[in-house]
Short mmCIF file of the C-alpha atoms (twelve columns), coordinates in Angstrom:
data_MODEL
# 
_entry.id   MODEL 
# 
loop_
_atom_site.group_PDB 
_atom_site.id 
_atom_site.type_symbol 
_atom_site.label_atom_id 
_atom_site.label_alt_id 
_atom_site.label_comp_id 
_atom_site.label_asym_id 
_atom_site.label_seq_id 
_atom_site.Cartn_x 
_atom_site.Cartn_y 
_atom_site.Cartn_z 
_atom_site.pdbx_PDB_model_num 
ATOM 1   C CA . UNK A 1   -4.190  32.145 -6.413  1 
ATOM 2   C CA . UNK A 2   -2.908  28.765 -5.635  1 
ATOM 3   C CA . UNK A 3   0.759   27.784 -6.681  1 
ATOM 4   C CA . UNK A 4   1.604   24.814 -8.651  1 
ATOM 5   C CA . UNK A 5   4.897   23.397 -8.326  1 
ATOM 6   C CA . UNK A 6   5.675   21.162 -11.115 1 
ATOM 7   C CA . UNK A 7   9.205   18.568 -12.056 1 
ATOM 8   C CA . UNK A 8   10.352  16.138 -14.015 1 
ATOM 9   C CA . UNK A 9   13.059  13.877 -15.001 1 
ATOM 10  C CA . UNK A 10  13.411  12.950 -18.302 1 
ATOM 11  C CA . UNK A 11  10.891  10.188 -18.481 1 
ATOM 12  C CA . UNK A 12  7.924   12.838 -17.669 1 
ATOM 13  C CA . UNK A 13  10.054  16.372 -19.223 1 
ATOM 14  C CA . UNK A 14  7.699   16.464 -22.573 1 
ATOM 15  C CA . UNK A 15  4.703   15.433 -20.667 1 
ATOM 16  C CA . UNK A 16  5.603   18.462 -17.642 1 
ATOM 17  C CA . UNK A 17  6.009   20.338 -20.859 1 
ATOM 18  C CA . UNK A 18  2.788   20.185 -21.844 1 
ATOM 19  C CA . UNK A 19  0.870   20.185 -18.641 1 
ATOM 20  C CA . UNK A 20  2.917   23.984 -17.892 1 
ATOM 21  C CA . UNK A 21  0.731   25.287 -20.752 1 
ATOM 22  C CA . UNK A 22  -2.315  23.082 -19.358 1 
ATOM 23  C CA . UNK A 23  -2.038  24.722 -15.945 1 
ATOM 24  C CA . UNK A 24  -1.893  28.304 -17.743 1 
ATOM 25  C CA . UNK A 25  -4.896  27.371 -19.671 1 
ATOM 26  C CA . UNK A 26  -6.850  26.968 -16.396 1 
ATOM 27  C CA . UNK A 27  -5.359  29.700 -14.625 1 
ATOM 28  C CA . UNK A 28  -3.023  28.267 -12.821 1 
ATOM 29  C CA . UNK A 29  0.456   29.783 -12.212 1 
ATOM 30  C CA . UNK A 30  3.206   27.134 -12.950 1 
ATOM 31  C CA . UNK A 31  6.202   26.963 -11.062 1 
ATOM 32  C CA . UNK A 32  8.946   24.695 -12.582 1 
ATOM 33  C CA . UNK A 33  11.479  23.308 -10.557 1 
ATOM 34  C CA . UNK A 34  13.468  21.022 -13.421 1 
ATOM 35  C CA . UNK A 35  14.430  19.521 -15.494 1 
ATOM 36  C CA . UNK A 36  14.863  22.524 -17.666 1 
ATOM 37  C CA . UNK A 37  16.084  20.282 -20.935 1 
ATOM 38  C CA . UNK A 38  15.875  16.593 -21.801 1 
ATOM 39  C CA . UNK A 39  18.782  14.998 -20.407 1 
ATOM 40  C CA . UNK A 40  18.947  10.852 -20.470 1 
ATOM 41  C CA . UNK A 41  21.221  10.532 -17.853 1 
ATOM 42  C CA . UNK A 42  19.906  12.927 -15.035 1 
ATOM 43  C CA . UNK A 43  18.429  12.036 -12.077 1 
ATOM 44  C CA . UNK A 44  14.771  12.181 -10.540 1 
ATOM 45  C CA . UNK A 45  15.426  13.441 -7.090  1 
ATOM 46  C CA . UNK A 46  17.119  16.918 -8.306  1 
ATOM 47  C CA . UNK A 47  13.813  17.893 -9.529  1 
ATOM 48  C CA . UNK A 48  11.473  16.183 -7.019  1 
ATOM 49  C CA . UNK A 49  12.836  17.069 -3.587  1 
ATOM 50  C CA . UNK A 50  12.844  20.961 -4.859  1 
ATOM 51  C CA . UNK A 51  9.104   20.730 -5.564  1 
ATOM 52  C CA . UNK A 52  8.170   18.839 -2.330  1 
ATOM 53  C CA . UNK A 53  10.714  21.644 -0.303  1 
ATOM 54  C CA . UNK A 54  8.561   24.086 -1.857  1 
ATOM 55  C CA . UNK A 55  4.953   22.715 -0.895  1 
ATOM 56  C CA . UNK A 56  5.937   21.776 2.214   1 
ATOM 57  C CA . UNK A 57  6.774   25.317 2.868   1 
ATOM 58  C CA . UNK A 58  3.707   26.897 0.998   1 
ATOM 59  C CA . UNK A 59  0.677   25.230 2.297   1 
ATOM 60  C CA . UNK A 60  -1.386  26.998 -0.539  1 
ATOM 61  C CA . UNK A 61  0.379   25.430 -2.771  1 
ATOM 62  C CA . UNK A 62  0.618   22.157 -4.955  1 
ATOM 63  C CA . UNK A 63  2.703   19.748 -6.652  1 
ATOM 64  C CA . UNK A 64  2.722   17.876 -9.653  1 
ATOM 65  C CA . UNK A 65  5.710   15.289 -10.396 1 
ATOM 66  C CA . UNK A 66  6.371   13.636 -13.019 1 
ATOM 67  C CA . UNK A 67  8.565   10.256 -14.029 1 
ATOM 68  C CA . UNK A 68  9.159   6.943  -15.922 1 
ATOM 69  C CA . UNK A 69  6.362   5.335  -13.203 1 
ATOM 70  C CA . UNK A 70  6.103   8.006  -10.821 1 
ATOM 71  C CA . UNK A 71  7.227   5.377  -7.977  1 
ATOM 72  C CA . UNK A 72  10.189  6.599  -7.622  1 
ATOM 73  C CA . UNK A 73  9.252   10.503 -7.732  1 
ATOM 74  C CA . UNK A 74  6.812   9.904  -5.243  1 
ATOM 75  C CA . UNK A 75  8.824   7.877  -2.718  1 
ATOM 76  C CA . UNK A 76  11.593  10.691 -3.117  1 
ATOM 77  C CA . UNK A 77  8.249   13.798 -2.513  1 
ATOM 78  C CA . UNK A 78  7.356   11.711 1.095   1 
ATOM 79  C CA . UNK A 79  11.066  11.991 2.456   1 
ATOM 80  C CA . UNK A 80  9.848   15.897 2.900   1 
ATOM 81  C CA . UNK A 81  8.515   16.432 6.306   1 
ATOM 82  C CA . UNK A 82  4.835   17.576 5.445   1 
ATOM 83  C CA . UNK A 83  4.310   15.870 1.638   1 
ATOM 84  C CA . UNK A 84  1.327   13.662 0.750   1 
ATOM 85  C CA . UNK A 85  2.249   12.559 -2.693  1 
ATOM 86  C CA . UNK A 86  0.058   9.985  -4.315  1 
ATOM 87  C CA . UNK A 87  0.998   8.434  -7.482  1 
ATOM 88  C CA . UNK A 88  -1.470  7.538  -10.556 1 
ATOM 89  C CA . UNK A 89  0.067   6.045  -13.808 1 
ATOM 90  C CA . UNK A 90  -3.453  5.174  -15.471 1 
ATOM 91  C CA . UNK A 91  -7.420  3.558  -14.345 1 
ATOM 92  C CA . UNK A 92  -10.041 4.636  -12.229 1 
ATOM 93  C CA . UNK A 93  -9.607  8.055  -11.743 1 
ATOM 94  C CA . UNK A 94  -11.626 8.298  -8.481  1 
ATOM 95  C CA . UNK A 95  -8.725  7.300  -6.660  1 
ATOM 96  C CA . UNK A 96  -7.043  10.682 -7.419  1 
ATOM 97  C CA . UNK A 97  -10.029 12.844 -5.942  1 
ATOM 98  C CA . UNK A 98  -9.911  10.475 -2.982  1 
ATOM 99  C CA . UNK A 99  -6.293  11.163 -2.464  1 
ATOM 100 C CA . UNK A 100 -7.053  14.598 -1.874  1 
ATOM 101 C CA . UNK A 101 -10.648 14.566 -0.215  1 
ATOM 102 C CA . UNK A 102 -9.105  11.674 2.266   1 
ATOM 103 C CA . UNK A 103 -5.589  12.509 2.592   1 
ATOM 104 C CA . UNK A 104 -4.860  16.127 1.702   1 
ATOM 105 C CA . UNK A 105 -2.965  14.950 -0.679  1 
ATOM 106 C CA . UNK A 106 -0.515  17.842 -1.838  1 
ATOM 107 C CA . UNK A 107 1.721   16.303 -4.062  1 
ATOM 108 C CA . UNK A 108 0.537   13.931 -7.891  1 
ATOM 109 C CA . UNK A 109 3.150   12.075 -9.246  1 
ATOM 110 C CA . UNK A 110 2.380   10.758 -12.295 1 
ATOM 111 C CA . UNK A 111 3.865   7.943  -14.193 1 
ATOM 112 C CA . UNK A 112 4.062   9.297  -17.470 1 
ATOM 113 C CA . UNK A 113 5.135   6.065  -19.758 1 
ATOM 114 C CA . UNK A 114 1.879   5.013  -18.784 1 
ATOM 115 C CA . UNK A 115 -0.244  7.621  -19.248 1 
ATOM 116 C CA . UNK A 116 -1.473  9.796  -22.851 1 
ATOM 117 C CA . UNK A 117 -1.474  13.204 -22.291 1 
ATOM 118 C CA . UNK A 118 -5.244  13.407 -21.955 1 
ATOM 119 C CA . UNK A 119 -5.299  11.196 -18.835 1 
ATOM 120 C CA . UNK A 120 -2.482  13.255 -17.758 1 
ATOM 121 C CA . UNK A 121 -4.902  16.557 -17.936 1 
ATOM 122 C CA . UNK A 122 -7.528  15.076 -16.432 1 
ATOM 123 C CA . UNK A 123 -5.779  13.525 -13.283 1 
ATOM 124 C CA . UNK A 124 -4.284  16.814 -12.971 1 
ATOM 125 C CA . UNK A 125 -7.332  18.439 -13.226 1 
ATOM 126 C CA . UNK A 126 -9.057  16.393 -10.780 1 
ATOM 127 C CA . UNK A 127 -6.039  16.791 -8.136  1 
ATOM 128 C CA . UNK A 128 -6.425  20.510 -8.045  1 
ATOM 129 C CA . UNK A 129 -9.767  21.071 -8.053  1 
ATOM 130 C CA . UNK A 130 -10.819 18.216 -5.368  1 
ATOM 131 C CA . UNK A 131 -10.715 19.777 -2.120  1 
ATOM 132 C CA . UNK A 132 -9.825  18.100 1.160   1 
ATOM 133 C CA . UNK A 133 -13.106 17.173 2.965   1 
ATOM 134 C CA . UNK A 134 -12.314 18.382 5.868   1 
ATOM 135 C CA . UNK A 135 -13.980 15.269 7.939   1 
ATOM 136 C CA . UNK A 136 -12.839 14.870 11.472  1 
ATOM 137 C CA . UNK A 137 -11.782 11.220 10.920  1 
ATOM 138 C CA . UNK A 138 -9.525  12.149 7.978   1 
ATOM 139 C CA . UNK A 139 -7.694  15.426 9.818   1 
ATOM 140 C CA . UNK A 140 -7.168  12.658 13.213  1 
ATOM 141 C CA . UNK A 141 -5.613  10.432 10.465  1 
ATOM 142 C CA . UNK A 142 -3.249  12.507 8.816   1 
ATOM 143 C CA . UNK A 143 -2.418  14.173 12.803  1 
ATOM 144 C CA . UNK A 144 -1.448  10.695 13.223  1 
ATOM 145 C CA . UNK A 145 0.760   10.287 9.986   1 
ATOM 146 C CA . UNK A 146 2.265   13.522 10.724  1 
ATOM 147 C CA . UNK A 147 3.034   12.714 14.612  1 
ATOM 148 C CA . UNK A 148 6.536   11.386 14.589  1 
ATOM 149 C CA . UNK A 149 6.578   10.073 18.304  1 
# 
């Protein structure tokens, strides 16, 4: 069964909060990395970089991030050598099952003051269950984002 990593700051801690029991619901074991309680003052990267550590190192597994925008919290997920985080905060939702069909995407941050929960669920939804097309143009692009020469 496929891992879910999942953290938040405090903008995104009620909305993680939620989607834990949402990932249950579809079978999903939840993995949270922080923030354990809803602190205004901490900071996004000590629960962001511990997900993205963790899917970079488990390439069965996935992560879901959560923040004020998600900007930041993805920005912070692609410092880690081997993350594809893309970030939705609201519209089309194609653009989430493209992120993973094109990119392997293996990181969602989502922006969560701009999002209800039910988008939330869905975009989630959609990012695990959209598989990676496996298309030789799309593995030679991500070779290429992952070649550091």
């Amino acid at each position: 069964m496929i891992k879910i990593y999942i953290g938040s700051d405090h903008a995104g801690y009620e909305l993680k909060e939620k989607l834990k029991i949402f990932l249950g619901f579809l079978g999903y074991e939840a993995i949270d990395k922080g923030a354990f309680d809803m602190n205004p003052t901490d900071d996004y990267p000590d629960f962001i970089k511990p997900v993205a550590i963790e899917v970079s190192k488990d390439k069965n597994s996935l992560g879901i991030i959560l923040g004020g925008s998600g900007e930041g919290e993805q920005i912070s997920a692609n410092k880690i050598e081997g993350i594809r985080a893309i970030e939705y905060y609201g519209g089309n939702l194609e653009i989430v099952s493209l992120g993973r069909e094109h990119n392997n995407a293996n990181i969602l941050s989502l922006g969560a003051r701009f999002l209800n929960e039910e988008e939330a669920m869905k975009a989630v939804k959609i990012f695990i269950e959209t598989p990676f097309s496996e298309d030789e143009r799309h593995i030679r692009r991500i070779n290429k984002l992952e070649d550091n020469n």
